[in-house]
C-alpha positions as CSV (number, residue, x, y, z in Angstrom):
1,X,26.0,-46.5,50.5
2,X,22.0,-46.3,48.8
3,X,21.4,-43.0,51.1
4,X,24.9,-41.8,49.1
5,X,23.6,-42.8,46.1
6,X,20.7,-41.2,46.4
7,X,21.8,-38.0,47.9
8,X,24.2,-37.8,45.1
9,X,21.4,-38.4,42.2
10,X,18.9,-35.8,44.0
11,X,21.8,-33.3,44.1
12,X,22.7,-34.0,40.3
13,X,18.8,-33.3,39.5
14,X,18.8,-30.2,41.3
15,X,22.0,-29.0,39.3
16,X,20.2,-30.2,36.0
17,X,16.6,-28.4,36.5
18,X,17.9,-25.0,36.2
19,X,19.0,-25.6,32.8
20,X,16.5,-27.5,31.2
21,X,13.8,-23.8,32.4
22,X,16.8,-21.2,30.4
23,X,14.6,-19.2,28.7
24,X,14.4,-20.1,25.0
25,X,15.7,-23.1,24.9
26,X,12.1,-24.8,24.9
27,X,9.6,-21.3,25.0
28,X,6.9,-21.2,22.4
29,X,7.7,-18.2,19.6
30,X,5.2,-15.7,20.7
31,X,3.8,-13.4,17.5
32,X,3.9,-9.8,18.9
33,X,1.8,-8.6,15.8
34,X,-0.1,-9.5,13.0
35,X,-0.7,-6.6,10.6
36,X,-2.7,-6.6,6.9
37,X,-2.0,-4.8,4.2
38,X,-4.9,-5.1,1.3
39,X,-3.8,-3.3,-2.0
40,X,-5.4,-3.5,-5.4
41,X,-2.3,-5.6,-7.2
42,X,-2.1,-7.9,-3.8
43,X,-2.7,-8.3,-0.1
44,X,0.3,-8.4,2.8
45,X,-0.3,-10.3,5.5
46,X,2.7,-9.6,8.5
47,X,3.4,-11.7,11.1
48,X,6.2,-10.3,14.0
49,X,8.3,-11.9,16.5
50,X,11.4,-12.1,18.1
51,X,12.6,-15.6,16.5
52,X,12.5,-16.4,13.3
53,X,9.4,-18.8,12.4
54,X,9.6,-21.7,10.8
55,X,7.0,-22.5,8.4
56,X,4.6,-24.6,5.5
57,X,2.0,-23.4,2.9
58,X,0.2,-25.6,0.7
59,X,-2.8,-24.7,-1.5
60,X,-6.4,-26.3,-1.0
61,X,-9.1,-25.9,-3.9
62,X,-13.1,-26.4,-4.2
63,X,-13.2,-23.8,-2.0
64,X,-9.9,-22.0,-3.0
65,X,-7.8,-22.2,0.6
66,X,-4.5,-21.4,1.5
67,X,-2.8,-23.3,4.6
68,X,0.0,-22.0,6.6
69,X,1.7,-24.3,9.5
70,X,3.5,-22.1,12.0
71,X,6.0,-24.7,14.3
72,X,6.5,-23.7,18.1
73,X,4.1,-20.7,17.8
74,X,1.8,-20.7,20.8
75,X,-1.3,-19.2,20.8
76,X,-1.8,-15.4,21.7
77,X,-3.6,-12.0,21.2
78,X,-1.8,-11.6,18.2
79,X,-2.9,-14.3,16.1
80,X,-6.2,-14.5,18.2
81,X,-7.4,-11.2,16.3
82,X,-6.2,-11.7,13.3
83,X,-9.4,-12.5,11.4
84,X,-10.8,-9.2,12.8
85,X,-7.9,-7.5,10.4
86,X,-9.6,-9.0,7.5
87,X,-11.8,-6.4,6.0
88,X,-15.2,-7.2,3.9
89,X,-13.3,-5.4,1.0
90,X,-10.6,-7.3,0.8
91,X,-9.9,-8.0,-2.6
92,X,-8.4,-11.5,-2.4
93,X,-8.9,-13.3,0.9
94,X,-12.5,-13.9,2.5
95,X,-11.7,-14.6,5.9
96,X,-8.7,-16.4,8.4
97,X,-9.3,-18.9,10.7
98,X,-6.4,-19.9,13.3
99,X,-5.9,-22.9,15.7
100,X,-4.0,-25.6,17.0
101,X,-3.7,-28.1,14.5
102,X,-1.6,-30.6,16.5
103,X,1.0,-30.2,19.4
104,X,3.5,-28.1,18.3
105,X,1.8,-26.5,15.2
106,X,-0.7,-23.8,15.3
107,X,-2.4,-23.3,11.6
108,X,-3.8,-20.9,9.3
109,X,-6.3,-21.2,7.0
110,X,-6.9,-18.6,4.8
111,X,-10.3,-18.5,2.8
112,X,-9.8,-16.8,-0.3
113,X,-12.1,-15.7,-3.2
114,X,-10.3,-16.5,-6.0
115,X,-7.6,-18.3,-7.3
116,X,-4.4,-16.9,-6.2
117,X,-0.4,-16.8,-6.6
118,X,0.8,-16.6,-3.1
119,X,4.6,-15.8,-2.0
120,X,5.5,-16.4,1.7
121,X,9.0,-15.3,2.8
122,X,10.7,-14.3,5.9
123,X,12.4,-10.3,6.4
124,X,15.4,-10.5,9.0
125,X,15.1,-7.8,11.7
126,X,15.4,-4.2,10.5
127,X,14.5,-0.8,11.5
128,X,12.0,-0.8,14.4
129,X,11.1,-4.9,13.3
130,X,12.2,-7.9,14.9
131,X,11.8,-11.2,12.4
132,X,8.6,-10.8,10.1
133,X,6.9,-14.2,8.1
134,X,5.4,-11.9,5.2
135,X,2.6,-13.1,2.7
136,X,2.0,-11.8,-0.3
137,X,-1.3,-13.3,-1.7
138,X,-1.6,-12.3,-5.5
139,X,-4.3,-13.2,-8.0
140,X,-3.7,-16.2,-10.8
141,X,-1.8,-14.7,-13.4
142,X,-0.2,-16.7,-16.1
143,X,3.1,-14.7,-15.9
144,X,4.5,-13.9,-12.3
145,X,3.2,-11.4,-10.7
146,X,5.7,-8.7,-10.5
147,X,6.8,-9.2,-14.3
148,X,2.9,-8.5,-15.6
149,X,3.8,-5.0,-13.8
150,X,6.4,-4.5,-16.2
151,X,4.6,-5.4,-19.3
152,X,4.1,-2.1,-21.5
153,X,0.6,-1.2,-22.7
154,X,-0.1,-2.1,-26.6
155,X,-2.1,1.2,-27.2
156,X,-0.8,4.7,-26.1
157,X,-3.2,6.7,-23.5
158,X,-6.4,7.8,-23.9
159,X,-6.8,10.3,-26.4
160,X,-8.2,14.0,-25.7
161,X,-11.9,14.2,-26.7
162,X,-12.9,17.6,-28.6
163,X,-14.2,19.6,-25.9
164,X,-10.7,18.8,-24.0
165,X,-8.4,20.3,-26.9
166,X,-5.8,22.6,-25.1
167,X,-6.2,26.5,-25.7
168,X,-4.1,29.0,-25.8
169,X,-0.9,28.1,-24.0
170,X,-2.4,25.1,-22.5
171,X,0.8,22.4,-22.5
172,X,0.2,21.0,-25.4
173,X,-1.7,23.3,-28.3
174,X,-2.8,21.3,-31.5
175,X,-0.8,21.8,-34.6
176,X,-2.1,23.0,-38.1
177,X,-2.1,20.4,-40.7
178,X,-0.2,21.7,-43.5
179,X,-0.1,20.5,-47.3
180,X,1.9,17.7,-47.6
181,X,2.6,17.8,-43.3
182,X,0.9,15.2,-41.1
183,X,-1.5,16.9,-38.7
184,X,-0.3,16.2,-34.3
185,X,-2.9,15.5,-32.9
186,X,-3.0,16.3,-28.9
187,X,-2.8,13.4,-26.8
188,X,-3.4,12.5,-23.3
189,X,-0.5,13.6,-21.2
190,X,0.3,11.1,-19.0
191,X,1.9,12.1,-15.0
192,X,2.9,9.0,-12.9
193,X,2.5,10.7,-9.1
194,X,4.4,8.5,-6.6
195,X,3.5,8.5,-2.8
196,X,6.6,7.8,-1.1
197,X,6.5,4.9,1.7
198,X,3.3,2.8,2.6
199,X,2.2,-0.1,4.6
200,X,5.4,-1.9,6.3
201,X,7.8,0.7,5.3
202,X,5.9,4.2,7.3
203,X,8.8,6.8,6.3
204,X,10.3,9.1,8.7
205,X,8.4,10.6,11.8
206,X,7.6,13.4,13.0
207,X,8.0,14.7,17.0
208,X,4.3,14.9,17.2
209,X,3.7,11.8,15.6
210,X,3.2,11.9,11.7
211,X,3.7,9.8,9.1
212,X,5.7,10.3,6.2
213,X,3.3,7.7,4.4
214,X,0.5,9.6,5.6
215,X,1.7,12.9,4.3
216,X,2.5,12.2,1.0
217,X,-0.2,10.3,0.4
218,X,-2.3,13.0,1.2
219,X,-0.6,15.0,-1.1
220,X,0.2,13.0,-4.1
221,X,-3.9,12.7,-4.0
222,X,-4.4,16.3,-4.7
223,X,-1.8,16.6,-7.1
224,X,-3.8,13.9,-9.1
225,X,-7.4,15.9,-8.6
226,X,-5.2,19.0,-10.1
227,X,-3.7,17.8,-13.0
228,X,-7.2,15.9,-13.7
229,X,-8.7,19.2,-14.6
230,X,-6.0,20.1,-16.8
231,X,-7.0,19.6,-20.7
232,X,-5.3,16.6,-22.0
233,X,-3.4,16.0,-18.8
234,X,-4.4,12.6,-16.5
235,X,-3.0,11.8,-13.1
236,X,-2.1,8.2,-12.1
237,X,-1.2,7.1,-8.7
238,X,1.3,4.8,-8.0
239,X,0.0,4.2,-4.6
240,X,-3.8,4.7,-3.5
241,X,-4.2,3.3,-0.2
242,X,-1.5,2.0,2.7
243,X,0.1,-0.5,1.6
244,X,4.1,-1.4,0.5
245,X,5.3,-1.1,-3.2
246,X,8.9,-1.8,-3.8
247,X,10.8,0.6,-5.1
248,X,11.6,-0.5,-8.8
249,X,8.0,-1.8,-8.8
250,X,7.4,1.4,-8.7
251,X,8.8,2.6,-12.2
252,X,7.8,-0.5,-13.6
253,X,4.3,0.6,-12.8
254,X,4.7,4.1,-14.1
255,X,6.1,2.5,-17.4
256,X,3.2,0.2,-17.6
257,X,0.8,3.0,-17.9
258,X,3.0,4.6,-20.5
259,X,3.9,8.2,-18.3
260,X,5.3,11.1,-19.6
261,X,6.7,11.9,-16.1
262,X,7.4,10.4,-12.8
263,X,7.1,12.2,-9.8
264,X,7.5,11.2,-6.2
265,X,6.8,13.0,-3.0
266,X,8.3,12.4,0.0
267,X,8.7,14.5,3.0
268,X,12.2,14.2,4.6
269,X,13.4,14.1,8.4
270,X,17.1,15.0,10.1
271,X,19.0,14.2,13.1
272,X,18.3,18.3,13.5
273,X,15.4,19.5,13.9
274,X,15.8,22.9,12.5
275,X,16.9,21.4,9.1
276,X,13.8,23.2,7.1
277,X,13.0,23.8,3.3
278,X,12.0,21.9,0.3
279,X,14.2,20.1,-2.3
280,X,14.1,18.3,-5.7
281,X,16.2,16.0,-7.2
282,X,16.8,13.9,-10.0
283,X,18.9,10.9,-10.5
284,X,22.6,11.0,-11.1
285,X,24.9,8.2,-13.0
286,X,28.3,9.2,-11.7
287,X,27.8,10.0,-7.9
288,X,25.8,12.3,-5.3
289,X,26.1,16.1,-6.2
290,X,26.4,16.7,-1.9
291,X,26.9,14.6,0.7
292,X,23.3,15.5,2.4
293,X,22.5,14.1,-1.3
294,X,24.0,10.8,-1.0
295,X,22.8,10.1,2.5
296,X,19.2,11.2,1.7
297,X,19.3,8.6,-1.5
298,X,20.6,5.6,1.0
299,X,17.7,6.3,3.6
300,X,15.4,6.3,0.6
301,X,16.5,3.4,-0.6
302,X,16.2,1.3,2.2
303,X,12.7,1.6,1.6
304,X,12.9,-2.0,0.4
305,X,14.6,-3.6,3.6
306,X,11.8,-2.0,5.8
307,X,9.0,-2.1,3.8
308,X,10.1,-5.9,2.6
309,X,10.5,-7.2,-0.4
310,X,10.6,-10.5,-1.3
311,X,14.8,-11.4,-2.3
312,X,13.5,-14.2,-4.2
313,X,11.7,-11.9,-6.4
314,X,13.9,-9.0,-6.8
315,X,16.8,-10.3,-9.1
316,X,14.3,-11.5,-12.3
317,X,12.5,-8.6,-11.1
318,X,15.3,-6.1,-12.0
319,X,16.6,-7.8,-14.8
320,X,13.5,-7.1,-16.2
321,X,13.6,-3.5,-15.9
322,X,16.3,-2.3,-18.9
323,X,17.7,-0.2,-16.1
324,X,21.2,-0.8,-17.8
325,X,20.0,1.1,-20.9
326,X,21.6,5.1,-21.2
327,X,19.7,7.4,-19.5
328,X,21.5,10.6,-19.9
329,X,18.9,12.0,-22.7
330,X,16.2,11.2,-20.0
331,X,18.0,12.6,-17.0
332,X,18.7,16.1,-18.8
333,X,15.0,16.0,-19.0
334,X,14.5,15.3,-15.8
335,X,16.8,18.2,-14.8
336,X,14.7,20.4,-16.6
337,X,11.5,19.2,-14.6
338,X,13.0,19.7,-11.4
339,X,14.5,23.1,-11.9
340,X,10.9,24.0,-12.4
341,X,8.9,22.2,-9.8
342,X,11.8,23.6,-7.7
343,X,11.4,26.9,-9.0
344,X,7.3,26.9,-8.2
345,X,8.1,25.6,-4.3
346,X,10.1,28.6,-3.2
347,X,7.1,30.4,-3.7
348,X,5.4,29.0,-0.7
349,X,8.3,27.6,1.2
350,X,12.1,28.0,1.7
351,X,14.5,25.9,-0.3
352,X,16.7,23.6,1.7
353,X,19.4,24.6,-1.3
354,X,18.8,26.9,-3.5
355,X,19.5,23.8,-6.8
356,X,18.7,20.6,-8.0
357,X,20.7,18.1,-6.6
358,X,21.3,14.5,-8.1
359,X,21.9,10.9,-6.4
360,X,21.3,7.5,-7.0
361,X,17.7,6.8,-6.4
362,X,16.4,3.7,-7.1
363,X,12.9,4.8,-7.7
364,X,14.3,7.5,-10.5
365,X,15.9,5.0,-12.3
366,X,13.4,4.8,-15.5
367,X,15.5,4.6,-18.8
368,X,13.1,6.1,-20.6
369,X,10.8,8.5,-18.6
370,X,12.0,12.1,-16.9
371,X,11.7,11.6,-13.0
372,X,12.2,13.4,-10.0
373,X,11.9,13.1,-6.5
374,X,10.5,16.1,-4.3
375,X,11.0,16.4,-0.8
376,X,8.4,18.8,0.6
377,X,9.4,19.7,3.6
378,X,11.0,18.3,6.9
379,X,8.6,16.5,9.0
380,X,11.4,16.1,11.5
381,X,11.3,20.3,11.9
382,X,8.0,20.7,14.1
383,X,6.9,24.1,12.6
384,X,6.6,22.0,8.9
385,X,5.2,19.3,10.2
386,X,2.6,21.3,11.2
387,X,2.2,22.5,8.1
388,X,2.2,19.5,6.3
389,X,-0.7,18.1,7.5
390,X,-2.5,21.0,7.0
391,X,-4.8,20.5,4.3
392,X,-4.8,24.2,2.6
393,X,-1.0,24.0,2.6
394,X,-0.9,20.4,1.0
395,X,-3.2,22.6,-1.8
396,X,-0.3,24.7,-2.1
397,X,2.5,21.7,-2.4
398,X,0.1,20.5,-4.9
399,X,0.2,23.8,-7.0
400,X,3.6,24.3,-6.7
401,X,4.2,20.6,-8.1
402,X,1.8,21.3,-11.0
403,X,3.1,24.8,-11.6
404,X,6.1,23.3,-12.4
405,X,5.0,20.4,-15.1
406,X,3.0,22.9,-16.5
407,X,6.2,25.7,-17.2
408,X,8.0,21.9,-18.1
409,X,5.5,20.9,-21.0
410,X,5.6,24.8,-22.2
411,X,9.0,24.9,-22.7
412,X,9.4,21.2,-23.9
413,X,6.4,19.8,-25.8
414,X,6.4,15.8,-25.8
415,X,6.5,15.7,-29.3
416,X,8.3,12.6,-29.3
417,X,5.0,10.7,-28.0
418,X,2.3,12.1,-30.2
419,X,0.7,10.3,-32.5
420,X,1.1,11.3,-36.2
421,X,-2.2,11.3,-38.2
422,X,-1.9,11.9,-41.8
423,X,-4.8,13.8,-43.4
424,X,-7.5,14.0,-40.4
């Protein structure tokens, strides 16, 4: 009867040990990567990994420390190198230190060197990401740190010194006070140039490896240089490095600088890849003017779901943004713009249509500042790729884009945003 017994309990412990090893049920959640993202405005720290991980942050001061608690994370390559992605230049944190804090819990101690606003959320899987914890570590601000984007300036740009007064048929020529008539004086146009993608969110690919985020970049930088050296004209990027800016952030940082314009460069990619030729488009408030139109304005605005933005955030974020006001004065504008940039790039390249075509772009959507959005060329087609990393035809993108504000300001003087002076 006892040799039964026991022959019947070993047999129910062999039954049993199989199930207590399936796989999961007890592992560790391994990070796969660990990825940093330092920006002036804030620094992105990624963790990635196949579960979801759960999570605590508290702050630590005298020295300012942040401290995350990662439970049923085990140790690995990942987060072992981590403090090697922590650059000297850094503008917020000093250094990361990981370990096991007790069984269970690994920890993260970030040093930073200053005070600082963090936000720590986690992105579902998307794209080519499984689960990501994302931290966004901001400087002390009294107001949040997304809504201080969205605060206008008190004082209009820089004014043109003397030696910088447009001639001839410069975009904007200095009027002739008059009896009685308040003199315009020239001021400091104002061109917001957006590099599509960056950090988390890399754009669309090319077959011999490019980066959209890479490309446009590269491009949006020499559009800057070029309209630098234009009299009363100054260039301001939205993005200057690799790193993620959501996509309303985006106009909310072209309206903080005050911008006469908004453009942003992309460089597209198809399912074909003969699909060739650059476009231009602008936003529409009743519906895509093409189906190629409306797909291309969903892929672009999924932006936000790879590049990750923080859901707590975005709804004060938007309601912030006066996207409800009319915007048909500013899209007509904006029309105008494209038709010329459009105009200038089927000088140097074909045009993927031969018009301006309009969709809902979240990045357009400025109530109160003429945008566009220019697609290059196709970094999916491998004959433009090629040419798109090529630095003398990136010139030529560049002078095609300026060619375009150029014939826009000629032909439509921002009169509406000079400052008056009576008498001067």
């Amino acid at each position: 009867m006892l040799k039964a017994a026991l022959k019947l309990a070993t047999l129910l412990v062999l039954l049993w040990l199989p199930l207590l090893w399936i796989p999961g049920a007890h592992a560790a959640i391994t990070v796969t990567s660990a990825r940093v993202w330092p920006a002036q405005d804030y620094t992105r720290l990624t963790l990635e990994s196949k579960q979801a991980i759960r999570h605590n942050m508290f702050n630590l001061s005298n020295p300012e420390r942040l401290v995350i608690d990662l439970e049923k994370v085990e140790l690995g390559h990942a987060l072992d190198d981590l403090a090697k992605l922590i650059g000297n230049d850094d503008p917020y944190i000093k250094s990361v230190r990981v370990g096991r804090f007790k069984p269970g819990v690994v920890r993260l101690v970030l040093d930073l060197k200053s005070e600082a606003n963090p936000q720590l959320f986690v992105l579902n899987p998307v794209s080519e990401y499984g689960y990501r914890l994302v931290l966004d570590v901001y400087p002390a601000h009294p107001l949040d740190p997304l809504m201080a984007l969205l605060e206008k300036p008190k004082v209009d740009a820089p004014e043109a010194s003397a030696k910088d007064k447009p001639q001839g048929d410069t975009p904007l020529a200095s009027a002739t006070a008059t009896p009685n008539q308040p003199e315009v004086r020239a001021r400091t146009l104002v061109i917001a140039i957006d590099a599509g993608h960056g950090g988390e969110d890399p754009g669309a690919r090319g077959r011999h490896g490019s980066r959209e985020k890479n490309v446009t970049l590269a491009i949006a930088r020499k559009v800057k240089a070029l309209v630098d050296e234009v009299p009363n004209m100054h260039g301001i990027l939205i993005r200057d490095g690799d790193y993620f800016i959501p996509l309303i952030g985006r106009v909310a940082k072209a309206r903080k600088v005050n911008a006469d314009l908004f453009i942003s460069i992309h460089a597209d990619a198809f399912i074909k890849s003969n699909a060739r030729g650059s476009s231009v488009f602008a936003l529409s408030e009743h519906g895509a003017t093409s189906t190629a139109a409306r797909w291309l304005a969903k892929k672009e605005n999924e932006a936000d779901l790879i590049g990750g933005v923080n859901l707590a955030m975005k709804d004060v974020y938007l309601a912030r943004t006066l996207l409800d006001l009319s915007q048909t004065a500013t899209i007509t504008d904006s029309m105008k713009l494209a038709k010329h940039v459009l105009t200038e790039l089927g000088g140097i390249n074909d045009l993927h249509r031969g018009r301006v075509e309009q969709a809902g772009f979240a990045v357009l959507k400025s109530p109160d500042i003429p945008s566009i959005l220019v697609e290059t060329a196709f970094i999916s087609n491998p004959d433009e790729e090629r040419r798109l990393n090529d630095k003398a035809y990136q010139m030529k993108i560049a002078n095609a884009i300026l060619g375009g504000i150029k014939r826009y300001f000629a032909q439509n003087p921002a009169l509406s945003k000079q400052r008056l002076a009576q008498g001067e």
